[in-house]
Structures are given as C-alpha cells and as structure tokens.
C-alpha positions as CSV (number, residue, x, y, z in Angstrom):
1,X,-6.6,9.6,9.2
2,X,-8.7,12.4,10.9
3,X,-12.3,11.9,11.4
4,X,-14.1,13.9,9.2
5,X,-18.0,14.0,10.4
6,X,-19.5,17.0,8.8
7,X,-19.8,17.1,4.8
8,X,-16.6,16.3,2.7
9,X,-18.2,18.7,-0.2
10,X,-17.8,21.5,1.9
11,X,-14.0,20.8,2.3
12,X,-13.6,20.9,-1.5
13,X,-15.8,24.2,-1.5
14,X,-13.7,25.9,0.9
15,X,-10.4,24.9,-0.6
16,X,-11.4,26.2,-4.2
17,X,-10.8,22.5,-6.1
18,X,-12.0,19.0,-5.9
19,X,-10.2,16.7,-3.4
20,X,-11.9,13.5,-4.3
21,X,-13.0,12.7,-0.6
22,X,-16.4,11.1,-2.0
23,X,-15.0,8.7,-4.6
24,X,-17.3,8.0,-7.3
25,X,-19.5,10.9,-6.4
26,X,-17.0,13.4,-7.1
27,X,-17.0,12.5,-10.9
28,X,-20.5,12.6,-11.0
29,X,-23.5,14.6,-11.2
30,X,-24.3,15.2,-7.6
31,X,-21.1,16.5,-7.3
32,X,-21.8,20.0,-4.5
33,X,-18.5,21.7,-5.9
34,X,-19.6,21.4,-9.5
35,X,-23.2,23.4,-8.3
36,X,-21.9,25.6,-6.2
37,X,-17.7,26.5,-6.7
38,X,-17.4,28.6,-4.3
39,X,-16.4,28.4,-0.5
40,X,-19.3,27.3,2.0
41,X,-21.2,29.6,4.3
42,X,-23.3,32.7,3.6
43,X,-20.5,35.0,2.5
44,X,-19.2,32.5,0.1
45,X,-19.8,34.2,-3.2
46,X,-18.2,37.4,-1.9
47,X,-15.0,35.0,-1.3
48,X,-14.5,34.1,-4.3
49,X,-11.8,35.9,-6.3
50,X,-10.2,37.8,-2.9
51,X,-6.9,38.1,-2.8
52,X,-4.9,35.6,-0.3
53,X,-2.2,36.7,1.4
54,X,1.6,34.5,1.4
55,X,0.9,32.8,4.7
56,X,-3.6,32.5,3.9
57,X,-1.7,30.7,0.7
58,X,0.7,28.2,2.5
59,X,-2.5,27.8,5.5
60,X,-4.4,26.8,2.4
61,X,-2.1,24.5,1.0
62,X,-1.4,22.6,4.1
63,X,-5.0,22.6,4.8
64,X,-5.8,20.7,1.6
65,X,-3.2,18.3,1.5
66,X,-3.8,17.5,4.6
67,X,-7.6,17.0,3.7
68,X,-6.4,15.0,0.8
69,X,-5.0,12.5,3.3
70,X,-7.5,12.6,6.2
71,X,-4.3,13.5,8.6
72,X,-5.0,15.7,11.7
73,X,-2.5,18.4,12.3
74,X,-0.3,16.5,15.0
75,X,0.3,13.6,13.1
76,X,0.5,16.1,9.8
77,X,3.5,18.0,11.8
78,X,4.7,14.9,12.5
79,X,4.9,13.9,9.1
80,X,7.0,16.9,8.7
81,X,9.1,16.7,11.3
82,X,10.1,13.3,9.5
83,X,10.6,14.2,6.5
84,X,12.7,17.3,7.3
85,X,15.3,14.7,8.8
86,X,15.6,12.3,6.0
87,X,18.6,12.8,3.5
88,X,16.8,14.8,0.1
89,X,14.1,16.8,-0.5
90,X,11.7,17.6,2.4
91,X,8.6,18.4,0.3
92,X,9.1,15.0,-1.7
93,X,10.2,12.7,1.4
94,X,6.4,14.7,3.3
95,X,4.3,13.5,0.3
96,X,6.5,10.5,0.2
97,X,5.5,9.5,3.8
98,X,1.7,10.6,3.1
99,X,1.8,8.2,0.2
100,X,2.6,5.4,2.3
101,X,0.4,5.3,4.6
102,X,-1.6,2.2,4.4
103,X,-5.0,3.3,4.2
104,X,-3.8,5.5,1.0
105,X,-2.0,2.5,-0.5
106,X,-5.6,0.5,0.0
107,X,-7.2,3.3,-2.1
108,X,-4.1,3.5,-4.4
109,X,-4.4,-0.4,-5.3
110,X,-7.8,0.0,-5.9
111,X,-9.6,-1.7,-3.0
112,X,-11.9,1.7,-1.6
113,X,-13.0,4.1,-3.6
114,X,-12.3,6.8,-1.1
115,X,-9.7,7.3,1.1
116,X,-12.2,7.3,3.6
117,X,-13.4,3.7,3.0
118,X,-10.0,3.1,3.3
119,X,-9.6,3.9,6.3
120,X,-12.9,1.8,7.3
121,X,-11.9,-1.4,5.8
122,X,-8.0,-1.1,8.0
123,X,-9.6,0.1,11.3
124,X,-12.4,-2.8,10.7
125,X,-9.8,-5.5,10.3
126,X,-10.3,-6.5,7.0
127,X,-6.6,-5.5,5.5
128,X,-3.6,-7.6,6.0
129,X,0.3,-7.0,5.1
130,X,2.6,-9.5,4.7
131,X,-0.3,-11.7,6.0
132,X,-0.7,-9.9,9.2
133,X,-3.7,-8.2,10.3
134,X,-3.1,-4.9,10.7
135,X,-6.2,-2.1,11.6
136,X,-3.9,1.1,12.0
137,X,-4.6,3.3,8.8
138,X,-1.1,5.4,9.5
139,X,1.0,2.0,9.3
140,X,3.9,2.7,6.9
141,X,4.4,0.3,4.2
142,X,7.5,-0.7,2.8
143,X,9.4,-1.9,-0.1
144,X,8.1,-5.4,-1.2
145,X,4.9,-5.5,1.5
146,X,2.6,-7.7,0.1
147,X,-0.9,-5.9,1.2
148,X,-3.9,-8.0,0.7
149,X,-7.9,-8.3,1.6
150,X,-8.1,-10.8,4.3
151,X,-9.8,-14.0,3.2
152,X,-13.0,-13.5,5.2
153,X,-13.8,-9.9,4.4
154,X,-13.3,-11.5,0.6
155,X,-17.3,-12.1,0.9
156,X,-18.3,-8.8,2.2
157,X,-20.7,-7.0,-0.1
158,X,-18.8,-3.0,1.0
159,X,-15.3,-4.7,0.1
160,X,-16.5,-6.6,-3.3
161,X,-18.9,-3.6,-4.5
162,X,-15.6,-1.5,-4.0
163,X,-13.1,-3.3,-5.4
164,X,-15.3,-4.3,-8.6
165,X,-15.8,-0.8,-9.2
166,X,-12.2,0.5,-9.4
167,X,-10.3,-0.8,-12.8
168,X,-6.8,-2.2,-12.4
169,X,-5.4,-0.1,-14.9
170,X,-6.1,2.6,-12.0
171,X,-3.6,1.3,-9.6
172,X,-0.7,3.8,-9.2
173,X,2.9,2.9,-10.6
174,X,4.7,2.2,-7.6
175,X,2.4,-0.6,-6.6
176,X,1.2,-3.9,-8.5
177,X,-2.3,-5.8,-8.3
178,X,-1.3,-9.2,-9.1
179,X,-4.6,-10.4,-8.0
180,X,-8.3,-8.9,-7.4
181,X,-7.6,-9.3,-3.8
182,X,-3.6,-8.8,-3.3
183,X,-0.9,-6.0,-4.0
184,X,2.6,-5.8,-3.7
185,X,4.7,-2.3,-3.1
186,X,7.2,-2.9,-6.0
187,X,8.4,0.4,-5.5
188,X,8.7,3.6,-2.7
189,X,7.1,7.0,-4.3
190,X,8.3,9.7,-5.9
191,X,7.0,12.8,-6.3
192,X,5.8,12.3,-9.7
193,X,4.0,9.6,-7.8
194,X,1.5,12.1,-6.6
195,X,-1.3,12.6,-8.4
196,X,-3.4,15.3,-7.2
197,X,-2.1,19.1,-7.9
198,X,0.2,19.8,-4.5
199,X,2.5,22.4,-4.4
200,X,4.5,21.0,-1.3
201,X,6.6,24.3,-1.1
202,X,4.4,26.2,0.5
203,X,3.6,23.5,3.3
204,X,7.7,23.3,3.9
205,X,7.8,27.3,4.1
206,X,4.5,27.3,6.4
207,X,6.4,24.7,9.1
208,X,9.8,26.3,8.5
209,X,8.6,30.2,9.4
C-alpha cells in the first residue's frame, strides 16, 4: 500500500465519491466530502459538473481504485500486468488480485477499520497466516490461509478498539471469522465480491491503449 501522508478527504473530494479511507469517520458527521462535495483546491466549485474527457475518465477510474487499495502505480501496473496473463477476465482477475492482498483481507475480516490501519497492524507485525508472521501488506493470500491476530498484539488497545468496533456480520463472503481473533479464506473473489462501485473497464482500456 502507498503511503498516503496528506489528507485522505481530499482524495474522496477530488475523485467525486466517498472511498472510505478514514473508516468510521467517513459514515459520520465530520465527514469533509459530505461539507464540501466538490474536488479540493480553489477552483473546485468551478470543477464540478465539467465535462471529462474518455481518457480524464479511465485516469479517474484507475486513480480511485487505486486509492481504494492504497497501491502506488508500479505495483498497480503490476497488478495488471498479472491479471492480463491469467486465463478469464482481466478486469475481474485485477480486482481479484487487489482483493487479496493481505492488508485488504485484514480490513475485509474485520480487524482495522481502514485499510490504512491495515496496513499498520501487517507492517507492525501483529498479523500472522498460517501461523507465520508476516509484515508485508501486498502478501497474496490463498485458498484455505488461516489469517489470524498474533497472540501478543491480542492485548493491544489499537488492535482490540478496532476489532470490537467492526460487527462480524460485516466480514465479506469469501472469508469466515471463526473467532474474534482468527479468519480463514474459505473462498478466492469474485467480482461480485467487490463492494465499492468500480467500473474495472475503463482501468483495462487505460493500460491496454
């Protein structure tokens, strides 16, 4: 995942939509892109509404998603690159990779409230799969990994707060929360998988020009 530094809320401002980079905060009444939904900078309001051009639309895209995910543009290509080798549909094996990244399948099980926090609690060492420390947020699960919090970040106040605060009932379909602490990757997603609003065509036709 990319470092982001300067403020997430300006990302959703200047894509137009809400990418949930903030967790909780995004749903509630601090939200910035609920105050102020248009793009970020002093000419913002006369932004809004201007007509994009095909490529400013597929730049846009691929911009977003890969804000969603917190990948920078090499390992984004990357992604790509991978997915446009794989037997099937390139758009749905590219959000299919995304997907599995493990600091998205930390958030997606519930144990960050952000993808961002995700990304903390792998690089800090508290995530383990298949009882293996692993702190490399890109690591690719797999069919059957058993991804758990490791036993003495169980006590941490960041890992508890976050993990009380996301319901299991929010834990996406491919993956099961057996316990508070430990997930399993029952299955590999799909496109219908995907949650947020991505239209992955436009990212294929923006690599593919």
């Amino acid at each position: 995942m990319a470092r982001q530094t300067g403020s997430k809320c300006r990302l959703c401002r200047r894509e137009g939509e809400k990418l949930f980079l903030k967790g909780e905060r995004c749903t509630g009444s601090k939200c910035a892109y609920d105050k102020r939904p248009y793009p970020p900078g002093v000419h913002g309001l006369r932004k809004k509404g201007r007509k994009t051009s095909i490529y400013g639309t597929q730049l846009r895209e691929k911009q977003k998603v890969k804000r969603i995910y917190g990948v920078a543009e090499r390992q984004f290509r990357r992604y790509y690159l991978m997915a446009s080798r794989m037997p099937g549909n390139t758009g749905e094996n590219f959000l299919s990779l995304l997907e599995r990244r493990l600091d998205n399948v930390v958030f997606r099980l519930g144990f960050a409230r952000s993808r961002y926090q995700a990304r903390q609690f792998v690089s800090h060492g508290h995530i383990r799969v298949n009882d293996r420390k692993v702190n490399v947020p890109s690591y690719t699960v797999r069919k059957g990994d058993r991804v758990s919090v490791d036993e003495d970040s169980i006590s941490n106040p960041e890992v508890v707060a976050a993990v009380e605060s996301v319901s299991s009932s929010a834990v996406a379909s491919w993956l099961s929360r057996t316990e508070p602490f430990v997930g399993t990757v029952t299955e590999l997603p799909t496109r219908i998988d995907v949650t947020h609003p991505i239209t992955e065509r436009h990212i294929v036709e923006f690599y593919s020009r």
